[in-house]
C-alpha positions as a printed Julia matrix, in Angstrom:
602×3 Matrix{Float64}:
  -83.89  -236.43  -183.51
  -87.46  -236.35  -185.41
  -86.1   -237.9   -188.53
  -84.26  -240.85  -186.14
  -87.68  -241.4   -184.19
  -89.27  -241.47  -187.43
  -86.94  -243.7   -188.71
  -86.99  -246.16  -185.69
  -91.01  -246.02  -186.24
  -91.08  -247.2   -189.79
  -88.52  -250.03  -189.34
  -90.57  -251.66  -186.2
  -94.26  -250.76  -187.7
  -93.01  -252.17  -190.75
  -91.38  -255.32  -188.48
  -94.45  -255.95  -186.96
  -96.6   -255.88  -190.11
  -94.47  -258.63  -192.05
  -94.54  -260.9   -188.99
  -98.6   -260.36  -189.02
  -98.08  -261.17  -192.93
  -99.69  -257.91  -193.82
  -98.42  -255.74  -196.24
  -96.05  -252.85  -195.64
  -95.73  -250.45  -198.4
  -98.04  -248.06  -196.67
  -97.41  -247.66  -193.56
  -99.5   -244.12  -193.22
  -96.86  -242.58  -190.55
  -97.9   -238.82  -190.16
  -98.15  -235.79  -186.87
 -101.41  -237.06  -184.75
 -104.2   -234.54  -184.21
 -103.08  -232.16  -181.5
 -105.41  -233.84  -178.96
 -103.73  -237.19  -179.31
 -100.42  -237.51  -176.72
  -98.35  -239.31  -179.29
  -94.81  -238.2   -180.78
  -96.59  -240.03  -184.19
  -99.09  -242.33  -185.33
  -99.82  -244.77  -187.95
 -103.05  -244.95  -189.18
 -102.34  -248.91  -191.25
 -105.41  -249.88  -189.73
 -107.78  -247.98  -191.93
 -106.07  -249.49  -195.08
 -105.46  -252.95  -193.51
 -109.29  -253.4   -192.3
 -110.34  -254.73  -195.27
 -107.74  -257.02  -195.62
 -108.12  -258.55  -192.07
 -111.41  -258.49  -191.98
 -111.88  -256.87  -188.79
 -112.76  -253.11  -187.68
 -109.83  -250.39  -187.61
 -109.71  -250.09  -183.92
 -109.07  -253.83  -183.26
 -106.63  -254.09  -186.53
 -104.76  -251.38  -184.42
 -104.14  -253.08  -181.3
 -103.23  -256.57  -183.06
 -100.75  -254.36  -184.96
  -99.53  -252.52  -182.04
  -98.98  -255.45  -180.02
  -97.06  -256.92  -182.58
  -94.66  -253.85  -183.08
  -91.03  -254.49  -180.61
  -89.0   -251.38  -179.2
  -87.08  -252.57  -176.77
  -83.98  -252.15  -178.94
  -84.53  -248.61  -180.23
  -82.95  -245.64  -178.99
  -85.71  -243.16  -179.17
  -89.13  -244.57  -179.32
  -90.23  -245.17  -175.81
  -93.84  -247.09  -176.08
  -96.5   -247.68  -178.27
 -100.58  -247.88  -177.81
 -103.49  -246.74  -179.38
 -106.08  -244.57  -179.96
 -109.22  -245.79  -181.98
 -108.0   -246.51  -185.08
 -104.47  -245.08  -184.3
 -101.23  -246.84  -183.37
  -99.59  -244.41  -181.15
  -95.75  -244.5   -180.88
  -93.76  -242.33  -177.82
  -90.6   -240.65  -177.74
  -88.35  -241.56  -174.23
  -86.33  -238.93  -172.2
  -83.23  -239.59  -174.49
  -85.28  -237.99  -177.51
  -85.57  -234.92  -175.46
  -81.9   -235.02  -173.98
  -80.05  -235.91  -177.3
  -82.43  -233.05  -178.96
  -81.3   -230.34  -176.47
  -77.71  -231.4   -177.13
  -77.44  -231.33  -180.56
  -79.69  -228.34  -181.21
  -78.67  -225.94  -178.22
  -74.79  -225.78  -179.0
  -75.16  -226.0   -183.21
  -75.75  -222.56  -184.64
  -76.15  -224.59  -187.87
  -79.16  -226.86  -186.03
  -81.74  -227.94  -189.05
  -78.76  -228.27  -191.78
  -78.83  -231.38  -192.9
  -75.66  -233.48  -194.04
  -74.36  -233.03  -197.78
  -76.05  -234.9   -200.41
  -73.24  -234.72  -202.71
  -75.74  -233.79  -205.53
  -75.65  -230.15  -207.45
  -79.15  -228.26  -208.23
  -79.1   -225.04  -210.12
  -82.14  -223.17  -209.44
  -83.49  -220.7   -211.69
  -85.91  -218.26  -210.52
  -86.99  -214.37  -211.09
  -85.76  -214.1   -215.12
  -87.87  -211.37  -215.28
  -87.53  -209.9   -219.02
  -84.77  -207.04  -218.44
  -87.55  -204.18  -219.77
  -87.58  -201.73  -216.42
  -88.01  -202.15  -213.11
  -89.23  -205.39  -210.9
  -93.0   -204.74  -209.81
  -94.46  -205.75  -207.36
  -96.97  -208.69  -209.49
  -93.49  -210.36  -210.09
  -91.94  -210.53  -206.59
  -93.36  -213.55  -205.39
  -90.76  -215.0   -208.09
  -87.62  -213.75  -206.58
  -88.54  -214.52  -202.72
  -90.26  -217.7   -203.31
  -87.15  -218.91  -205.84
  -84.81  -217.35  -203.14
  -86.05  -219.29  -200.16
  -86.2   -222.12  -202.79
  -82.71  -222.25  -203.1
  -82.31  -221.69  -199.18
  -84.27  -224.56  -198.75
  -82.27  -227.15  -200.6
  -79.45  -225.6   -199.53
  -80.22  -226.2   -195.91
  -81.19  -229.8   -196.97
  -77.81  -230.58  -198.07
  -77.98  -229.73  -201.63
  -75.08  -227.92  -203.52
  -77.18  -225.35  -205.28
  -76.43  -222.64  -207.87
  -79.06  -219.82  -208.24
  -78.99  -218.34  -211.66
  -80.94  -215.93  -213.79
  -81.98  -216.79  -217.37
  -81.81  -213.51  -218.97
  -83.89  -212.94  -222.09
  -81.74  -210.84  -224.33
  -82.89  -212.01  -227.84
  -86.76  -211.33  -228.26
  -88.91  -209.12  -229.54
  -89.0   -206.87  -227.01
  -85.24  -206.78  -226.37
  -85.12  -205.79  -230.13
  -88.22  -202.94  -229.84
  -85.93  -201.88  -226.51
  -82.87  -201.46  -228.48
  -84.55  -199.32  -231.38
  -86.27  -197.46  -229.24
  -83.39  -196.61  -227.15
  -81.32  -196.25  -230.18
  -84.29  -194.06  -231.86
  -85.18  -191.32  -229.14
  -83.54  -188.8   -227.36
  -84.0   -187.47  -223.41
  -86.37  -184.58  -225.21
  -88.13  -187.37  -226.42
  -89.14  -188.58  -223.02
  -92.71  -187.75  -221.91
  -91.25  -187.94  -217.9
  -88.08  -187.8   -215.43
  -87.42  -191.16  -214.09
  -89.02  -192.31  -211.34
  -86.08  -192.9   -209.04
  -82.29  -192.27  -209.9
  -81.42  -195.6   -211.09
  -80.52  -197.55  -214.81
  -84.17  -199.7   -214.95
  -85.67  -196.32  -213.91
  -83.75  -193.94  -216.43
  -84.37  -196.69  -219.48
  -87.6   -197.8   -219.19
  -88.78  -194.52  -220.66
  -87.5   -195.57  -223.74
  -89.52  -198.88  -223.58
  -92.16  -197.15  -223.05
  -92.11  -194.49  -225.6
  -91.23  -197.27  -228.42
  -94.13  -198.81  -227.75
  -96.08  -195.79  -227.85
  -94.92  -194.8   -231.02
  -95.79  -198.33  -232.6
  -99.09  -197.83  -231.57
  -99.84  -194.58  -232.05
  -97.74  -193.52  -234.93
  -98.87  -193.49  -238.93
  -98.86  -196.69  -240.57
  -95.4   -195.68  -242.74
  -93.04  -194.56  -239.82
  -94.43  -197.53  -237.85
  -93.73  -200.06  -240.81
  -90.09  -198.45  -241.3
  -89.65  -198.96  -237.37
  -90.82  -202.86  -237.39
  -87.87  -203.38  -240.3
  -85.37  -201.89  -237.91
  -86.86  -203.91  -235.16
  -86.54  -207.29  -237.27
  -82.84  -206.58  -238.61
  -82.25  -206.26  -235.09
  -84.29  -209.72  -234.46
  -82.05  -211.2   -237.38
  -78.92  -209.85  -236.64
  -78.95  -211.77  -233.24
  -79.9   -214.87  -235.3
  -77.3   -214.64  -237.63
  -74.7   -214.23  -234.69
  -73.72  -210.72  -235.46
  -71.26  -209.26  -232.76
  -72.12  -205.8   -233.26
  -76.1   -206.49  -232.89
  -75.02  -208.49  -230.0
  -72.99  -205.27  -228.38
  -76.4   -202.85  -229.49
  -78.76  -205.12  -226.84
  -76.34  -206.01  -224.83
  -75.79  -202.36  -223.98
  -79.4   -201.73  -222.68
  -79.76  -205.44  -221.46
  -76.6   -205.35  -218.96
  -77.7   -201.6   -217.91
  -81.31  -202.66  -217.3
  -80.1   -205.71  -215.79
  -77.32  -203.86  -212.96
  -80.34  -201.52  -211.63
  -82.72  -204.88  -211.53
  -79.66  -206.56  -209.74
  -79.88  -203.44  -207.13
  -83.73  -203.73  -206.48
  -83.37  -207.42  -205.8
  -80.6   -207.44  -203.45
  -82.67  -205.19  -200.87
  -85.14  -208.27  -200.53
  -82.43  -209.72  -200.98
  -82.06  -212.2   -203.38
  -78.49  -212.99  -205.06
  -77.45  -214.92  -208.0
  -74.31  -217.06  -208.67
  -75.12  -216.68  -212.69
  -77.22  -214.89  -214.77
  -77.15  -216.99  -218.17
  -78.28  -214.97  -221.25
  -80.38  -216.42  -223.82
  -78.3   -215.5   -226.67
  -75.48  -217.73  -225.37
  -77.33  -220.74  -226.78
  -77.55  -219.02  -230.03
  -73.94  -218.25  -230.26
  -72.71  -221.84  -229.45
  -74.94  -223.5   -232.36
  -76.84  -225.35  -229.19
  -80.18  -224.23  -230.24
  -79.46  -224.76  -234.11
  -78.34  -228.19  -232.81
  -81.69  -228.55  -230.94
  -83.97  -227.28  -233.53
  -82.1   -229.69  -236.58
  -82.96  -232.77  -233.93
  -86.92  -231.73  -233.02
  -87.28  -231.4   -237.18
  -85.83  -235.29  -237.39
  -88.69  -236.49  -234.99
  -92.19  -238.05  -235.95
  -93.83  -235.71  -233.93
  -92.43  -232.57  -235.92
  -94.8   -230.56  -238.4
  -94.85  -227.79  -240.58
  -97.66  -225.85  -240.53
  -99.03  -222.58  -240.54
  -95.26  -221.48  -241.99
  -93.44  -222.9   -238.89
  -92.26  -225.96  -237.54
  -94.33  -227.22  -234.67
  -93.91  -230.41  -232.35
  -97.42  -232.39  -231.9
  -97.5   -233.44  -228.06
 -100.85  -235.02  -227.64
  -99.01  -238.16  -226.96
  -98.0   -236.29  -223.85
 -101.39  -234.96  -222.95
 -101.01  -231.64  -224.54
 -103.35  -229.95  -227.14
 -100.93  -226.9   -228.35
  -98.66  -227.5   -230.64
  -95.03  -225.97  -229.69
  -93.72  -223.6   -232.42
  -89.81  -224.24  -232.51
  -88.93  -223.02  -235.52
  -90.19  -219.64  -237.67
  -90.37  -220.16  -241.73
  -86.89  -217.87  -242.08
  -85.33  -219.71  -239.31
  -85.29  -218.06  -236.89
  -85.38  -219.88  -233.28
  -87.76  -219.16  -230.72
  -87.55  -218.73  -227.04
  -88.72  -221.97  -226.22
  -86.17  -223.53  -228.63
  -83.43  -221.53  -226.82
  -84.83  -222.56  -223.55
  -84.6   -226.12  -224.34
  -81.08  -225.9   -225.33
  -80.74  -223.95  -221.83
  -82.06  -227.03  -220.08
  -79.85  -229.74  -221.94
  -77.09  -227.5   -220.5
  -78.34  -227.41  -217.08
  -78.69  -231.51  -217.0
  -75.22  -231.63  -218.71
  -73.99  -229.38  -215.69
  -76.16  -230.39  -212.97
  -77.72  -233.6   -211.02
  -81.11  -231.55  -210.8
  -82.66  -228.36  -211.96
  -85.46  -226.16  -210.37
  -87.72  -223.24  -212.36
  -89.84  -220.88  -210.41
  -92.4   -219.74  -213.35
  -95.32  -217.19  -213.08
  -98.92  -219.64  -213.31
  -98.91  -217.79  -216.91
  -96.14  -220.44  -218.26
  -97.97  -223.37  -217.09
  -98.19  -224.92  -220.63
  -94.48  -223.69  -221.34
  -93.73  -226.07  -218.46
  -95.53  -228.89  -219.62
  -94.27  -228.72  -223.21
  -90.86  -228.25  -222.38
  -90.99  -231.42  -219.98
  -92.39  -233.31  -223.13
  -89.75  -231.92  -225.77
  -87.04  -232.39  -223.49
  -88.26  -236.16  -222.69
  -88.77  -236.54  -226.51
  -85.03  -235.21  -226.91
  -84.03  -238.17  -224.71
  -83.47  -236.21  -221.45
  -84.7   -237.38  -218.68
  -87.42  -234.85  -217.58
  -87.84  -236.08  -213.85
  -84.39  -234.12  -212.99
  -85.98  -231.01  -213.72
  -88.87  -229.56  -211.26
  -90.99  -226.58  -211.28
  -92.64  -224.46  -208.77
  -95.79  -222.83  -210.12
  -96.75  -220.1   -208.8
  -99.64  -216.9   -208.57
  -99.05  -213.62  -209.1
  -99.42  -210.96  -206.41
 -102.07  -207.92  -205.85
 -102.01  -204.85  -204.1
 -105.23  -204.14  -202.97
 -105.89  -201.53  -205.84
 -105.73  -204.29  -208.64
 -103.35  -205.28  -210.96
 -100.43  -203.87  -212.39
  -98.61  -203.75  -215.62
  -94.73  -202.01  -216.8
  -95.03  -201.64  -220.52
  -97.39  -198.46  -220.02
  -95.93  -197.41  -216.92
  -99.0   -198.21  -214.66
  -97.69  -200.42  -211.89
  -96.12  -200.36  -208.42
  -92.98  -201.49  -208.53
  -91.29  -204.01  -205.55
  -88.91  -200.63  -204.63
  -92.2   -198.8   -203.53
  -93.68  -201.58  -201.92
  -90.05  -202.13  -199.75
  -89.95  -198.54  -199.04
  -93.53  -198.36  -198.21
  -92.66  -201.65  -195.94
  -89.52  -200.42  -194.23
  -91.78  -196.69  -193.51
  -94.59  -198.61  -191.61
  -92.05  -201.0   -189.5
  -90.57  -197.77  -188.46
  -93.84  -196.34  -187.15
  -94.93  -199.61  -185.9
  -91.22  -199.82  -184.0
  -91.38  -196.34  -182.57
  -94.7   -196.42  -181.38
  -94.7   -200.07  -179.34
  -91.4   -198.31  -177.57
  -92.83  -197.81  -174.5
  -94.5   -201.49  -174.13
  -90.84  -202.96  -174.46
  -89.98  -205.72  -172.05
  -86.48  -205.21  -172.51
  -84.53  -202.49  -170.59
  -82.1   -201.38  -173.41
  -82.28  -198.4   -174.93
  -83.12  -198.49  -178.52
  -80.91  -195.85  -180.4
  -81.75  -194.35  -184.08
  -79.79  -196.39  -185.6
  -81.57  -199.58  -184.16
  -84.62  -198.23  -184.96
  -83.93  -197.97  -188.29
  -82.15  -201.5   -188.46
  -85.44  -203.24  -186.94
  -87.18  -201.05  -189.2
  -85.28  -202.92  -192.26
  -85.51  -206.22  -190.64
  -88.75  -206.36  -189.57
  -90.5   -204.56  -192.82
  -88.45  -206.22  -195.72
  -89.58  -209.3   -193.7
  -92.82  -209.04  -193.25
  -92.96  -208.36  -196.91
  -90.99  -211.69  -198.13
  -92.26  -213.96  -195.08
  -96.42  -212.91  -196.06
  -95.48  -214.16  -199.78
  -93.79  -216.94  -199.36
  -96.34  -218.32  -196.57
  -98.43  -218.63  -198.87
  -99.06  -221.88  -200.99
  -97.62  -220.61  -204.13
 -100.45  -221.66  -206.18
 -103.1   -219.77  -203.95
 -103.45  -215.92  -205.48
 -101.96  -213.2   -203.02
 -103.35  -209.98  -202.31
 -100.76  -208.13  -199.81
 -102.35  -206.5   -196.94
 -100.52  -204.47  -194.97
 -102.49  -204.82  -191.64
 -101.44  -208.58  -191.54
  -98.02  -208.12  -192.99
  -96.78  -205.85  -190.17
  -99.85  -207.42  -187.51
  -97.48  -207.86  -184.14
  -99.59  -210.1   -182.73
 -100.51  -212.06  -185.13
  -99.18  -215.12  -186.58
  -96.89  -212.45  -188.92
  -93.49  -211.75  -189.47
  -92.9   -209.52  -186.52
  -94.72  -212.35  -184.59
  -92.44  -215.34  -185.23
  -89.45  -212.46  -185.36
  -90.04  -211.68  -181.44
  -89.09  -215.57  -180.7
  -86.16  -215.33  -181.68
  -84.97  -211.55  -180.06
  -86.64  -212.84  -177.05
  -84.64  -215.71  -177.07
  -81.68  -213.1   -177.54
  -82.87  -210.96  -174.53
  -82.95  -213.8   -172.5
  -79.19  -215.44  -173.23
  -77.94  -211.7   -172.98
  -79.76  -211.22  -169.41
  -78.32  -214.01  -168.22
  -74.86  -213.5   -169.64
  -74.86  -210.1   -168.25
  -76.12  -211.48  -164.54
  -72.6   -213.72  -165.17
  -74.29  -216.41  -165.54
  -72.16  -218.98  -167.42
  -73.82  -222.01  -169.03
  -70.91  -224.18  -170.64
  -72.06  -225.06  -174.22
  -74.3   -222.04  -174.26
  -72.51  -219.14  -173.47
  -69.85  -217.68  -175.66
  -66.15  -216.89  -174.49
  -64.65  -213.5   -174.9
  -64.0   -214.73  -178.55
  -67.57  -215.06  -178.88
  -67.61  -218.93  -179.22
  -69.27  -221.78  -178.08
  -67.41  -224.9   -177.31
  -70.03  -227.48  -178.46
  -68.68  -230.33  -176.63
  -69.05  -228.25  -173.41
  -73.17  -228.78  -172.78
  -74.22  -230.48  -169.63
  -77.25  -229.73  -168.67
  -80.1   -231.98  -167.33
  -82.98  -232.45  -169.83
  -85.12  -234.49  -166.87
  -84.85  -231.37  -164.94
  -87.2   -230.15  -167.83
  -90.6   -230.59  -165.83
  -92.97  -228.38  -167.46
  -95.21  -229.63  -170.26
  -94.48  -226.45  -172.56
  -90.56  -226.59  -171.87
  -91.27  -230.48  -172.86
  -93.59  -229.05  -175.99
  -90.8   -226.77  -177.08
  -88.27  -229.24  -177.3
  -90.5   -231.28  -179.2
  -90.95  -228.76  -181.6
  -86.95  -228.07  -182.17
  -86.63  -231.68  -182.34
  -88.88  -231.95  -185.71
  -86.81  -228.96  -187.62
  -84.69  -231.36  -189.43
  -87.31  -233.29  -190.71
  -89.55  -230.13  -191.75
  -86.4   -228.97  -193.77
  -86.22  -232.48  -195.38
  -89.83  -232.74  -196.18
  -90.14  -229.08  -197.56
  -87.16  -230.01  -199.54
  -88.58  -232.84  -201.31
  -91.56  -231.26  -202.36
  -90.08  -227.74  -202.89
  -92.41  -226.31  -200.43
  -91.18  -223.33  -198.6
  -94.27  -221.93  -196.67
  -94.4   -225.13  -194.99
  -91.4   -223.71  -193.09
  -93.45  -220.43  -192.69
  -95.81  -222.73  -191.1
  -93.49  -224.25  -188.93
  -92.36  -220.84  -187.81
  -95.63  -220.2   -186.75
  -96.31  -223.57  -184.3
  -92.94  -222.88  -183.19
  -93.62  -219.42  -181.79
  -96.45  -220.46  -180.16
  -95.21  -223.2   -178.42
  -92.07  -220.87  -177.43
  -94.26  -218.4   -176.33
  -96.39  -220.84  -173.63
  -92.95  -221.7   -172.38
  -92.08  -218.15  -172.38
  -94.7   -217.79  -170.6
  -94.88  -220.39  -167.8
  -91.12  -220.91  -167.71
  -88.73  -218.34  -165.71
  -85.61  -218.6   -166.68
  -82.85  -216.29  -165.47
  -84.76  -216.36  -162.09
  -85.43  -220.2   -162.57
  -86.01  -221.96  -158.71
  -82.6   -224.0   -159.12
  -79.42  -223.46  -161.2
  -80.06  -227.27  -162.54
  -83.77  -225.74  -163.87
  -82.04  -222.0   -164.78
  -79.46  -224.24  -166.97
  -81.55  -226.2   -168.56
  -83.43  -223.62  -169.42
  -81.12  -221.8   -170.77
  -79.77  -224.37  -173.23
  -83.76  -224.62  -174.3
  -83.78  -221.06  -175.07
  -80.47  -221.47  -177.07
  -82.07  -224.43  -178.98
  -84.95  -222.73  -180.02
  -83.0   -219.43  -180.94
  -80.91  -221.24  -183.48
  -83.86  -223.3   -184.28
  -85.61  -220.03  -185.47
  -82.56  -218.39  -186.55
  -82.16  -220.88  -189.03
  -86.32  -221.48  -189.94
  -86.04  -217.37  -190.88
  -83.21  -217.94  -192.79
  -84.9   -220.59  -195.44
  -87.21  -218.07  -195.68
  -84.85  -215.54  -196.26
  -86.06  -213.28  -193.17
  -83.37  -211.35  -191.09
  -83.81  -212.64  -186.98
  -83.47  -209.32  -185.24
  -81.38  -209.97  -181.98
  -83.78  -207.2   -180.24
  -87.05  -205.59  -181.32
């Protein structure tokens, strides 16, 4: 109902404004302070001062006398504070909210845009196992995806895989070159990534380490393999592919425990093999911004703001991964309306110059967007694969999963719940709640702002964590199961023997809502659909995180001042109940963009 209110808000504001004869392309609608009693507020004044000639606080009350509502549906009054115009939600905001939000397990989803985004995210180079510096990749381009799903998009999630560079090439010699007695270690954990990064490893040991001959004989294996892939030769092809796809299925496993799933994962090579980056490098060479220099073709992009040259073309040839990647993208806009990239803060300029090449190719760069992000720190410092050094994300979800448990077995006896936990729920809230508090402490964080993962406010209970925002929504389970076990039957909210809801069945009384933090929670579920929308447009997951977080605490003020199983009146209990279905699927559903399991119990 938020994104109706709002709606209703900008059409009268804006009303009012042109029959003032003021201007209305900024109408500065946002959330007031959380002093001010207002559903929202404009704050026009400020800007229109000037203009009028008058101060802010007596633009606002011309302006809010101006502004009509006594055709809207939702918006109730309006007055003001200071410089504010103040505008207030009725009783049928409240009512229709409960209604549509109590009795829809898909509450927040918005309606279908009828426009396709693929969203690529992770890519990590398919050299060994995903550590833990790289994960913010794969959860922040999974809840990505979530969140444009959720906001109506039809979204693909793919994986560009980069099978055709140098160290693809050094993989596949050195894989090729040693044997198991070879190896200076056992693997690390009984998996493919595990097993072959060894070789990795020890190929780049040798071309460090080695005499100048045997390393010079190695670096011409290494480049016929580098020119075999060029040259489209099948049996080169089937060489990487072999350690690539082996890599790849043991990367796949480690990144379905967060989890995060692909529909695609497109290789690099692909756009070698179907004369698209040939195609792509012939038309950059054609341009007036193309020069050779330095034995390679280069594209000058200072037009676009950006000092470094990009190097598309080598002096035998040979493409480079840029060049494929822009060939990757004129496939994505020929597929898709829109295209996402989740990239590491080191591929900043990579983004910028492809945006400029592609524009220069005659693409239309706005239907591509990127989320930058920071890489993330354990506590002991960074980490690194080719040498073996780092903690990989399978540690860091084992280590997760280990301290859940010991954080779930030891609260046991605080429980408010009755039911007995057995080992096998233990172990399940141990999965939930520590792969959780993992993904939901990176991607509540501004992706641009460096992360350094602390455990102690990861897995913090009581703090605004994911266990924290998780108990809102098994309390909200404990609550519809107490009730349904006291036979207690709420049409619209409790299930049949089938387990469904019949969503036409609701009616409850909203008015008999009298409690400010009942009134505060609904308030809260009402905005959902408009934090999905608004995340959506700017690609901004941990804004949902930080939704999460006001939501719990306003659930947990009504939690706390609202009985509701042993409400005074069956009118109250009811109602209630249907607000502690609302916010359930309300925070069902705000975990799920974020790609955090809602425990029914904890």
């Amino acid at each position: 109902m938020f994104r109706q209110f709002r709606s209703e808000v900008e059409a009268t504001l804006a009303d009012a404004l042109d029959s003032l004869d003021l201007p209305t392309d900024d109408l500065g609608i946002e959330r007031p302070p959380d002093d001010m009693d207002a559903t929202l507020a404009s704050s026009v004044a400020f800007r229109l001062a000037g203009e009028v000639g008058d101060a802010p606080p007596n633009v606002a009350a011309t302006v809010a006398e101006a502004v009509a509502v006594d055709d809207a549906d939702y918006v109730a009054s309006v007055d003001t504070a200071g410089p504010y115009v103040n505008f207030h939600a009725n009783e049928r905001y409240l009512a229709d909210t409960l209604d549509a939000a109590a009795v829809d397990a898909n509450y927040g989803a918005l309606p279908d845009r009828d426009t396709s985004v693929v969203v690529e995210h992770t890519s990590a180079n398919p050299t060994g196992p995903v550590h833990v510096g790289r994960a913010r990749n794969p959860i922040v381009g999974d809840a990505v995806a979530n969140l444009l799903s959720y906001a109506g998009y039809d979204v693909d999630r793919h994986y560009y895989v980069n099978d055709a560079g140098r160290q693809m090439a050094v993989f596949t010699w050195a894989y090729e070159r040693f044997d198991e007695a070879d190896l200076d270690s056992e693997p690390a954990r009984d998996r493919a990534e595990y097993d072959l990064v060894r070789y990795y490893r020890k190929g780049n040991a040798f071309l460090e380490e080695a005499d100048d001959d045997a390393v010079e004989a190695a670096e011409a294996e290494i480049q016929s393999i580098l020119q075999g892939l060029e040259a489209g030769d099948e049996g080169t092809y089937e060489r990487v592919g072999e350690v690539v796809d082996t890599v790849l299925g043991g990367m796949k496993a480690c990144l379905g425990r967060l989890p995060a799933e692909f529909d695609e994962f497109v290789k690099e090579t692909r756009f070698m093999r179907d004369g698209s980056t040939d195609d792509v490098a012939g038309r950059l060479k054609e341009t007036d911004h193309a020069v050779y220099e330095e034995d390679a073709w280069q594209l000058e992009l200072d037009e676009w703001g950006i000092d470094k040259n990009l190097v598309f073309l080598r002096s035998d040839d040979t493409s480079l991964y840029t060049t494929r990647d822009l060939a990757h993208h004129e496939w994505k806009f020929a597929n898709y309306d829109r295209a996402v990239t989740v990239l590491g803060e080191d591929h900043k300029l990579q983004a910028d110059q492809l945006d400029a090449t592609l524009e220069l190719l005659g693409n239309d760069a706005d239907r591509l967007g990127h989320v930058i992000y920071s890489y993330v720190n354990l506590p002991d410092g960074k980490m690194s694969t080719r040498r073996g050094t780092g903690v990989m994300l399978d540690d860091l979800l084992d280590e997760a999963i280990d301290r859940a448990r010991d954080a779930v077995e030891s609260r046991m006896d605080d429980r408010i719940r009755d039911d007995d936990l057995t080992d096998e729920d233990v172990e399940r809230i141990a999965h939930q709640v520590g792969i959780g508090a993992v993904r939901y402490d990176i991607v509540s964080k501004q992706p641009a702002k460096a992360i350094t993962f602390e455990w102690e406010d990861a897995l913090d209970f009581e703090a605004q964590s994911a266990p924290f925002v998780q108990y809102v929504h098994a309390r909200c389970a404990g609550i519809l199961g107490e009730a349904a076990a006291a036979g207690i039957d709420v049409p619209g909210v409790t299930a049949d023997a089938d387990g469904d809801v019949d969503p036409d069945a609701l009616d409850v009384d909203a008015s008999a809502l009298e409690t400010d933090a009942a009134r505060e929670l609904l308030r809260e579920v009402a905005r959902f659909p408009a934090a999905i929308e608004a995340a959506a447009d700017d690609l901004e997951p941990h804004t949902i995180a930080t939704f999460t977080r006001e939501f719990a605490d306003a659930y947990n003020a009504f939690y706390r001042e609202c009985p509701v199983v042993t409400a005074e009146t069956a009118d109250l209990r009811d109602a209630r109940l249907a607000v502690v279905a609302a916010a359930k699927h309300t925070m069902a559903n705000a975990l799920d963009v974020l790609g955090v399991e809602a425990p029914e119990s904890m």
